[in-house]
BAVO-323530 format. One record per residue (C-alpha): residue number from 1; residue in three letters; chain; x, y, z. Coordinates in steps of 0.2 Angstrom, whole numbers. Layout:
<atoms>
{atom NUM; ALA; A; {X; Y; Z}}
...
</atoms>
This chain:
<atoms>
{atom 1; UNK; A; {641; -376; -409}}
{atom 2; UNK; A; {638; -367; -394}}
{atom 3; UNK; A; {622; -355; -397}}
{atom 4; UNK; A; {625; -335; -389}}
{atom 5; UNK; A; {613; -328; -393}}
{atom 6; UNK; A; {617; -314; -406}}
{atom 7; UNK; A; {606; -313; -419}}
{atom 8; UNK; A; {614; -307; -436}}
{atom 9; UNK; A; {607; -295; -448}}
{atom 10; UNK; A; {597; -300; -463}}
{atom 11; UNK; A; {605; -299; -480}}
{atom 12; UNK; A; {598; -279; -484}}
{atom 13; UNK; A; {594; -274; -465}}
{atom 14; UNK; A; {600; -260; -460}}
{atom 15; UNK; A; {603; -262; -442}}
{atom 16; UNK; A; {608; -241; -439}}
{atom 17; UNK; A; {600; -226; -447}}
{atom 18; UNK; A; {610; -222; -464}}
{atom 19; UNK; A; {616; -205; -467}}
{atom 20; UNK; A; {607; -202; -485}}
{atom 21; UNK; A; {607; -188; -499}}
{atom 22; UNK; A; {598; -189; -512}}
{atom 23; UNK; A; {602; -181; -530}}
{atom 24; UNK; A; {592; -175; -544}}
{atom 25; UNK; A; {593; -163; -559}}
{atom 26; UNK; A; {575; -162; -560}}
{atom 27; UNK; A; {565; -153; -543}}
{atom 28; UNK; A; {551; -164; -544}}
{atom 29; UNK; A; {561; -182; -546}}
{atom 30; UNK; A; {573; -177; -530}}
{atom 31; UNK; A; {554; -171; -522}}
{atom 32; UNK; A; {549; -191; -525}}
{atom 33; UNK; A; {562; -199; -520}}
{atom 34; UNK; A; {564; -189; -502}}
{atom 35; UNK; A; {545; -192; -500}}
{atom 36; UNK; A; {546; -212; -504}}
{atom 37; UNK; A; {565; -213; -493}}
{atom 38; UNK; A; {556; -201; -478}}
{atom 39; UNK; A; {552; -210; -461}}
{atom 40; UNK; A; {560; -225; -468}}
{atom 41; UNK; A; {568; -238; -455}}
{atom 42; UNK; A; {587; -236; -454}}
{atom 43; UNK; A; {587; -221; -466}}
{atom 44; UNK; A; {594; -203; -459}}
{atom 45; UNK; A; {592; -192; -474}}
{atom 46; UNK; A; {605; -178; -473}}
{atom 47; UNK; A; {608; -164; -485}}
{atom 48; UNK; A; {623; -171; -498}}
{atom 49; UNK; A; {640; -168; -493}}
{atom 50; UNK; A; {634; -175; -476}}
{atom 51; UNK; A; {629; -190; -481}}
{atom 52; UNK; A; {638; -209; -483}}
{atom 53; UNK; A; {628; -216; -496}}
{atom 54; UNK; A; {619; -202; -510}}
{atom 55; UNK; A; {604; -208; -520}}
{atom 56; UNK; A; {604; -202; -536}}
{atom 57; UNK; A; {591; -202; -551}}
{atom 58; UNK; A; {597; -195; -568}}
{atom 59; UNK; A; {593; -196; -586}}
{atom 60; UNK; A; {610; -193; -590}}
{atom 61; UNK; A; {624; -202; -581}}
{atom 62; UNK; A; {637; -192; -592}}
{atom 63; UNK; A; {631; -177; -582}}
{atom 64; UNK; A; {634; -187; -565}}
{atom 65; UNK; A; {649; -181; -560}}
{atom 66; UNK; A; {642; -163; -560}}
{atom 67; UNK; A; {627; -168; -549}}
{atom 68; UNK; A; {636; -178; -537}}
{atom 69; UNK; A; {651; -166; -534}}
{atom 70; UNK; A; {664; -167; -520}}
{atom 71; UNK; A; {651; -178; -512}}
{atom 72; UNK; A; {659; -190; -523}}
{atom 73; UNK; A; {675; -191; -511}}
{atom 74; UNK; A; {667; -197; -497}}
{atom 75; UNK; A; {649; -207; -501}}
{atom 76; UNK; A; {646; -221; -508}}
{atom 77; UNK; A; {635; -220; -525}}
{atom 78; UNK; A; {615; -228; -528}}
{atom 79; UNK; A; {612; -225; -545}}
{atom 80; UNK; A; {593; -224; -552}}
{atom 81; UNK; A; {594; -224; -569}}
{atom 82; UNK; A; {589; -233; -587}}
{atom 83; UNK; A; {604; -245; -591}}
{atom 84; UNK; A; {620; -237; -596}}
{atom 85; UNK; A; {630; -239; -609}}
{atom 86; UNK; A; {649; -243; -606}}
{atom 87; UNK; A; {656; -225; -607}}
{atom 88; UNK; A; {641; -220; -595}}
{atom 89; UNK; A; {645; -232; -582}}
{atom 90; UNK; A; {663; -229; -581}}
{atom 91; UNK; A; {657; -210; -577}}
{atom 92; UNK; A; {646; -218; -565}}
{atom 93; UNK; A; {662; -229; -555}}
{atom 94; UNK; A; {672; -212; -555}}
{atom 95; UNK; A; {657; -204; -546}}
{atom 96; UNK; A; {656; -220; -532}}
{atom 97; UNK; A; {644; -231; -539}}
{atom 98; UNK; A; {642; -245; -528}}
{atom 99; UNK; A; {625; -250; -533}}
{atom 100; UNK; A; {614; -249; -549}}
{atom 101; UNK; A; {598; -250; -546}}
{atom 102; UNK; A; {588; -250; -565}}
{atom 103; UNK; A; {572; -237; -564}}
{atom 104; UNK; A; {560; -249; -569}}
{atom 105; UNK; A; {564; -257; -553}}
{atom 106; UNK; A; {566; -243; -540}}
{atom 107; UNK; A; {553; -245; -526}}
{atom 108; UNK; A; {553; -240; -509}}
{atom 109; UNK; A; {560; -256; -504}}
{atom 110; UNK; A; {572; -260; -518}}
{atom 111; UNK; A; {580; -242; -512}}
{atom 112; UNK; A; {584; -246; -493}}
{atom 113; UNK; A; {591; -265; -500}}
{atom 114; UNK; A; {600; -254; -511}}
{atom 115; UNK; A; {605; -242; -498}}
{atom 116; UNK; A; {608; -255; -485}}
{atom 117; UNK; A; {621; -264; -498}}
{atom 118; UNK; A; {630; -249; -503}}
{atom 119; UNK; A; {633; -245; -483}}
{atom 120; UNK; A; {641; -261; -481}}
{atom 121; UNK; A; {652; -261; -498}}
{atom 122; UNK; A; {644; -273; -504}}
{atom 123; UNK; A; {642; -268; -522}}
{atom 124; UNK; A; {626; -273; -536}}
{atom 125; UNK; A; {629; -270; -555}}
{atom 126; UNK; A; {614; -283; -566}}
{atom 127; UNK; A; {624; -295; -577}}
{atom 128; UNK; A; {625; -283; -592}}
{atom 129; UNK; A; {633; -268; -583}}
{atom 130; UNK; A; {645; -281; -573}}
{atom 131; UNK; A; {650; -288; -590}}
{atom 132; UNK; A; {653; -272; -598}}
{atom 133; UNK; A; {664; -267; -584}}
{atom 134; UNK; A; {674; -280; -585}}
{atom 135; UNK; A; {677; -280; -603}}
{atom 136; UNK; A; {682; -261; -601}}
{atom 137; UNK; A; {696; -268; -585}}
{atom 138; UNK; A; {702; -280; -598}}
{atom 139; UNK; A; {705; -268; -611}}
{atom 140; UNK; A; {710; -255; -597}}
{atom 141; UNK; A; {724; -268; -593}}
{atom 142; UNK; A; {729; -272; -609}}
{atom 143; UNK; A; {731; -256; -617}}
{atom 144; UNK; A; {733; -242; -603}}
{atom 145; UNK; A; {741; -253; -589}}
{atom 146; UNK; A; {752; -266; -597}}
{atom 147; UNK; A; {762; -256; -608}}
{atom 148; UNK; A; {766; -242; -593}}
{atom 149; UNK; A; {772; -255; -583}}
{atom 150; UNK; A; {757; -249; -572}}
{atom 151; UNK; A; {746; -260; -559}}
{atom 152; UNK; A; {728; -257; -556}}
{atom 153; UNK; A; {734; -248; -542}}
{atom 154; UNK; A; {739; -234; -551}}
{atom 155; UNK; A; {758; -238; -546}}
{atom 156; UNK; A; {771; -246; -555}}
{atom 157; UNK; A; {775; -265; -552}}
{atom 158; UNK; A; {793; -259; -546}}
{atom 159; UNK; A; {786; -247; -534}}
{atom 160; UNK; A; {773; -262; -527}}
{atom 161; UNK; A; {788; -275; -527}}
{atom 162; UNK; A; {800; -261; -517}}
{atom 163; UNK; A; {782; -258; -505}}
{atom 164; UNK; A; {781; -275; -502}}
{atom 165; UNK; A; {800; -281; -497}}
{atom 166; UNK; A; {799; -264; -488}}
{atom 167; UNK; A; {786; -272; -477}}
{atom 168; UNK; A; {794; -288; -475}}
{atom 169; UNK; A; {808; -279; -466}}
{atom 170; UNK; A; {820; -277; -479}}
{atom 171; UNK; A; {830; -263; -480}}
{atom 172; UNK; A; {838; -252; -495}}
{atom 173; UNK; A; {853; -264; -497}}
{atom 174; UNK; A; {844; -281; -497}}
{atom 175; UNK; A; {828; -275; -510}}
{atom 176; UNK; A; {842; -269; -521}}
{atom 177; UNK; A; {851; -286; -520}}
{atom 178; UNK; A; {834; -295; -520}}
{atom 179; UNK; A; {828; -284; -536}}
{atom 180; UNK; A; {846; -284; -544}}
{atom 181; UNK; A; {846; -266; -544}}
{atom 182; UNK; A; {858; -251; -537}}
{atom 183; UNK; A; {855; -246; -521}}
{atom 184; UNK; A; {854; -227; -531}}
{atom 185; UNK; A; {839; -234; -540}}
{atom 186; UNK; A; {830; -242; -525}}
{atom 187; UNK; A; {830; -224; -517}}
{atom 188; UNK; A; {825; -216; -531}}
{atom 189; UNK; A; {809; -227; -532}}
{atom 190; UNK; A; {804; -223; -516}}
{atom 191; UNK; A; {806; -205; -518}}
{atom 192; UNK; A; {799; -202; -532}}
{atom 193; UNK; A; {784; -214; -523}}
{atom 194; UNK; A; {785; -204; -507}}
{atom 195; UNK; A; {782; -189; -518}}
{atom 196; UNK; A; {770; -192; -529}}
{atom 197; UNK; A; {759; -199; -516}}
{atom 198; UNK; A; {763; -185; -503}}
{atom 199; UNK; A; {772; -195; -492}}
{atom 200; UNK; A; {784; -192; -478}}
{atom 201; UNK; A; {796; -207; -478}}
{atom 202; UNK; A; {796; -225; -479}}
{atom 203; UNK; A; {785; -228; -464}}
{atom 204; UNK; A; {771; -218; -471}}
{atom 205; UNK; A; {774; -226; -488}}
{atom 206; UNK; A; {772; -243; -481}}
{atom 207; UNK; A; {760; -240; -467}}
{atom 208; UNK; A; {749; -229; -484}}
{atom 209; UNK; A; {750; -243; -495}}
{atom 210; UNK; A; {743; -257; -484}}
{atom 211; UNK; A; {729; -247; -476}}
{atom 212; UNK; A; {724; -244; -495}}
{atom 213; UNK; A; {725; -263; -499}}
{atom 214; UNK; A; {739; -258; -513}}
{atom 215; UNK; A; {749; -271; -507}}
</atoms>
């Protein structure tokens, strides 16, 4: 194989400066951690709701939400903090958690790999966490999901199957044949789609779904 040259990244390197907040309750733990992050290679740090990754330290992750904010929307979560319990990191995926990074462990350079990793998506949880979250998708799908006739995409599995012929070119007449249903009820489901999602016709609803990866 022919050599070109380009050298790729190391797993953890950042090879650009990161925009990064960090979050604390307490003055004096936020004062810490901008003073360990400070003049650190690859790391931009910006106040909160400019940033794309936010560092945050807390002694109580049921409280997360409230520190993180509307930043929440837009950045991508390291957490700093003693292991949660399963209802503490379910708090913590609603705020963005992408990486867990256990107290005991958080030096300078565990921080900027765990910085790094959050900025590319790829996402850290120690074996216990990842196995409590798990359990909790399980039992999400098997009592919340199932029995609404719900996917883990928050739509409904007609609504994904209409989404997906829809994309394949199909129109009204042939999904209804294909999905033995009325072409009344086929129009309905997207709709009631289009409306709950904000959306302004099939196009969007097509063109929404596959740049969210819902189908």
């Amino acid at each position: 194989m022919e050599d070109t040259g380009t050298k790729q990244p190391a797993f953890g390197q950042l090879t650009s400066a990161v925009a990064v907040g960090v979050l604390a309750a307490d003055p004096l733990l936020r004062t810490g951690l901008l003073s360990a992050l400070r003049g650190q290679p690859g790391v931009r740090l910006v106040d909160g709701n400019q940033a794309s990754v936010l560092v945050a330290v807390t002694d109580n992750i049921r409280t997360l939400p409230y520190l993180v904010g509307d930043a929440a929307r837009h950045a991508r979560l390291v957490l700093v903090a003693d292991p949660p319990q399963p209802g503490d990191l379910w708090a913590a995926i609603e705020s963005g958690l992408i990486v867990f990074v256990p107290r005991k462990e958080a030096s300078t350079e565990r921080l900027r790999r765990a910085i790094s990793d959050a900025h590319q998506g790829r996402g850290h949880l120690p074996p216990e966490q990842l196995g409590q979250m798990l359990q909790g998708l399980a039992r999400l799908h098997r009592e919340v999901l199932v029995p609404n006739d719900l996917t883990p995409t928050g739509l409904s599995s007609r609504e994904v199957t209409v989404l997906r012929l829809l994309a394949d070119g199909q129109d009204t007449a042939e999904i209804a044949a294909e999905m033995a249903y009325s072409e009344r009820t086929v129009k309905n489901i997207l709709h009631k789609l289009t409306s709950r999602l904000g959306l302004r016709n099939r196009t969007h609803a097509v063109s929404y779904a596959l740049r969210h990866g819902l189908i």
